[in-house]
C-alpha positions as CSV (number, residue, x, y, z in Angstrom):
1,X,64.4,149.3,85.9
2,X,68.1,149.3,85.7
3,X,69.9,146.4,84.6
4,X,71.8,145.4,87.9
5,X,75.1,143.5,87.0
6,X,75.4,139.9,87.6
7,X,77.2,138.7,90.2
8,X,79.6,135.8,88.6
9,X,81.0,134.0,92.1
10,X,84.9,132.8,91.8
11,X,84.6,130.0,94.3
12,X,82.2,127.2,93.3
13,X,80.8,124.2,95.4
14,X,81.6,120.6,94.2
15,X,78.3,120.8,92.5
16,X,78.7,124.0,91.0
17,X,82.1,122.9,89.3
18,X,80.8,119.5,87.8
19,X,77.9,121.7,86.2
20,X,80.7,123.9,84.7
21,X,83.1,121.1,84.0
22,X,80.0,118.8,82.3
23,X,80.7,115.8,84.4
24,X,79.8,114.1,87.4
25,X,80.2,115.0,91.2
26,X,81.8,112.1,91.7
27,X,84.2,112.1,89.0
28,X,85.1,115.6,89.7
29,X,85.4,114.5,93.5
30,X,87.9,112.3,92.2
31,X,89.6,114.0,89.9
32,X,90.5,116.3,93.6
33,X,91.1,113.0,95.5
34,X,93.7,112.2,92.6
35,X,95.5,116.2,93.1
36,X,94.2,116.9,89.5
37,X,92.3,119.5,90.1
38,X,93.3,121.8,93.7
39,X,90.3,123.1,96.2
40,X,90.0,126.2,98.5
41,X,89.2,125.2,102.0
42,X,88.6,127.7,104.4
43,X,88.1,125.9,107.5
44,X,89.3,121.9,108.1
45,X,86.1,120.0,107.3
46,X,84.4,122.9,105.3
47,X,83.2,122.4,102.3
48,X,85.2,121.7,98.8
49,X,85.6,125.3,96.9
50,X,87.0,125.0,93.1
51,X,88.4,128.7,91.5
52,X,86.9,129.3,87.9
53,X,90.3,129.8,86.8
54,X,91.8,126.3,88.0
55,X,88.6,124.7,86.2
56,X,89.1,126.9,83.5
57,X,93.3,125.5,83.9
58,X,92.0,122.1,83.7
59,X,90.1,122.3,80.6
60,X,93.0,124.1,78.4
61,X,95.5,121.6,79.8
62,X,93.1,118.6,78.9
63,X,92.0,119.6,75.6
64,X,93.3,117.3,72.9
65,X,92.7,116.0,69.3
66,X,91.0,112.0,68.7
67,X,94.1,110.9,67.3
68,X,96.3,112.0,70.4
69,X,94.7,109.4,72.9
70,X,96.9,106.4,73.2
71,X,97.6,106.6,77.3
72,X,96.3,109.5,77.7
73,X,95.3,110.7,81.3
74,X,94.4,113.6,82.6
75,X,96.3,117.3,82.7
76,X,96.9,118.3,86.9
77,X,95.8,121.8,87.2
78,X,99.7,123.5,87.6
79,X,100.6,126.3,90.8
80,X,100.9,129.7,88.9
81,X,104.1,129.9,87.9
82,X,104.9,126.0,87.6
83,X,105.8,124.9,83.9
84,X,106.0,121.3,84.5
85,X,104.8,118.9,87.1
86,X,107.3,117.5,89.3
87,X,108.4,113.7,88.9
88,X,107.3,111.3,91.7
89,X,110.3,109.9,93.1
């Protein structure tokens, strides 16, 4: 038998993603409720879809040495083509 490709899915479910990410539902649920990390939603009330590449985003941005910690918080996943995040006003 033929070695049939594997299927690797773009869009994850909430549960999906905080398997990927190593964390919690619910922190990953609030990481969205807190516009750090952006979902795909096809249809008002449907469910939360994360892209690979935006989890993938917020783990580069968030990546940091031990020393580096004082107030730190975590990296929003940027719109292609953003450099910086804007300043609340």
């Amino acid at each position: 038998m033929a070695d049939e490709p594997i299927l690797t899915h773009r869009l994850l479910r909430t549960k999906e993603a905080a398997a990927y990410l190593s964390m919690s539902e619910w922190k990953l649920r609030r990481l969205i409720q807190d516009e750090i990390i952006p979902i795909v939603q096809d249809q008002r009330g449907g469910p939360f879809l994360l892209d690979l590449r935006d989890l993938d985003a917020y783990i580069e941005n968030n990546k940091h040495r031990f020393g580096d910690s004082d107030g730190w918080r975590p990296a929003p996943v940027l719109p292609s083509g953003w450099k910086t995040v804007p300043v609340p006003r």
